[in-house]
C-alpha positions as CSV (number, residue, x, y, z in Angstrom):
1,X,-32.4,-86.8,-24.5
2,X,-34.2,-87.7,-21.4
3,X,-33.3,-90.4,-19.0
4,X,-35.3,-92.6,-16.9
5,X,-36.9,-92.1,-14.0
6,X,-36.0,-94.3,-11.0
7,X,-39.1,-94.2,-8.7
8,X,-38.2,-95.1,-4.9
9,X,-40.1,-97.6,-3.6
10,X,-42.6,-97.4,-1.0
11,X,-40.7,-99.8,1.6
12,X,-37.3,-97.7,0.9
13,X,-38.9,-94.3,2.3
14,X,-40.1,-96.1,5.1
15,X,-36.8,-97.9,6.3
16,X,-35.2,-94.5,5.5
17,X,-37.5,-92.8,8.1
18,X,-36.9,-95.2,10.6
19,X,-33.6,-95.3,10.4
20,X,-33.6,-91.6,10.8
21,X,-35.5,-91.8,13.7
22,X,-33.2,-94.3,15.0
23,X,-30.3,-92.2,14.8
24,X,-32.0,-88.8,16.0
25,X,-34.3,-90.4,18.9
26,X,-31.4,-91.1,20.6
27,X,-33.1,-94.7,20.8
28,X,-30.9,-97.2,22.6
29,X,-30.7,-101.1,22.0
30,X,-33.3,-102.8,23.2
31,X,-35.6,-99.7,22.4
32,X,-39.1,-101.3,21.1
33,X,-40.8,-99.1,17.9
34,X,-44.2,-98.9,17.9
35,X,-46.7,-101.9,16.7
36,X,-47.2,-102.4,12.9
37,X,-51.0,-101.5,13.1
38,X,-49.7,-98.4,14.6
39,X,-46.4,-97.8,12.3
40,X,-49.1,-98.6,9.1
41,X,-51.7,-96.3,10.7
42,X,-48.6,-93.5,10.7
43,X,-47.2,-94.0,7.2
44,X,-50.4,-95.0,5.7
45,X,-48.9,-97.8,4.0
46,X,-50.0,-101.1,3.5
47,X,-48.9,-104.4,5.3
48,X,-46.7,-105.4,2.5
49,X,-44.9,-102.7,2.3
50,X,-44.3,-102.2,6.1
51,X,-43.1,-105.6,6.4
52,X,-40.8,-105.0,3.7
53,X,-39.3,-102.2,5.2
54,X,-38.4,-104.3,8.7
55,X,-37.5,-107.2,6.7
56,X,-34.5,-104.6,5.0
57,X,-34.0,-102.9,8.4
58,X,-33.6,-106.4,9.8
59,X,-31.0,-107.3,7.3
60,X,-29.1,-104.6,7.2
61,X,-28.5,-104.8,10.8
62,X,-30.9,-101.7,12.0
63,X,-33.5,-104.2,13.8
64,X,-34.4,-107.3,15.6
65,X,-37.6,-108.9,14.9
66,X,-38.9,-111.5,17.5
67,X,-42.1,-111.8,16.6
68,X,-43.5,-110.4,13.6
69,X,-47.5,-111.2,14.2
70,X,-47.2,-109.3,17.3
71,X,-44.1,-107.0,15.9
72,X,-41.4,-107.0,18.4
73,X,-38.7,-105.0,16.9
74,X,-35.9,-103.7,19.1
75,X,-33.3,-101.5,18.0
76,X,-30.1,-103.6,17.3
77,X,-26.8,-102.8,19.3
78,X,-24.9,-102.6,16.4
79,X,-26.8,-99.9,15.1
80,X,-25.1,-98.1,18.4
81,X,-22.4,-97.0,16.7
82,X,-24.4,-94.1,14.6
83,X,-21.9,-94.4,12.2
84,X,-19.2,-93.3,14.3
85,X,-19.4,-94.0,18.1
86,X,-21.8,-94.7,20.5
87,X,-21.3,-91.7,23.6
88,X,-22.2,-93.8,27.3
């Protein structure tokens, strides 16, 4: 009769924002986001789930991260193509 609920988690929404942002910023490669104490300050979400988020963004190609203590994550070049093509 009823089915299960699948409850997103916390570190999904994120990546999804930021992705979004990504793609409507008009960020370019090399772009910087902000700090983690600032990007947990926005969510309100905790460490562990922020660094989950850039770990998946980082994998799926969305992000670099050079330095995680000090979170320096640039927007990858690959992620240029928006899913089509990359105008400039």
């Amino acid at each position: 009769m009823f089915k299960t609920v699948k409850a997103d988690k916390i570190s999904e929404s994120i990546s999804q924002q930021i992705r979004e942002a990504i793609f409507e910023d008009s960020r370019r490669p090399g772009d910087k986001l902000p700090s983690e104490r600032e990007l947990i300050k926005t969510f309100g979400v905790s460490r562990a789930s922020m660094r989950e988020a850039l770990r998946s963004l980082e994998v799926l190609g969305f992000l670099e991260i050079r330095n995680l203590k000090r979170l320096k994550a640039l927007i990858q070049a690959a992620m240029c193509f928006r899913w089509i093509t990359c105008s400039g």
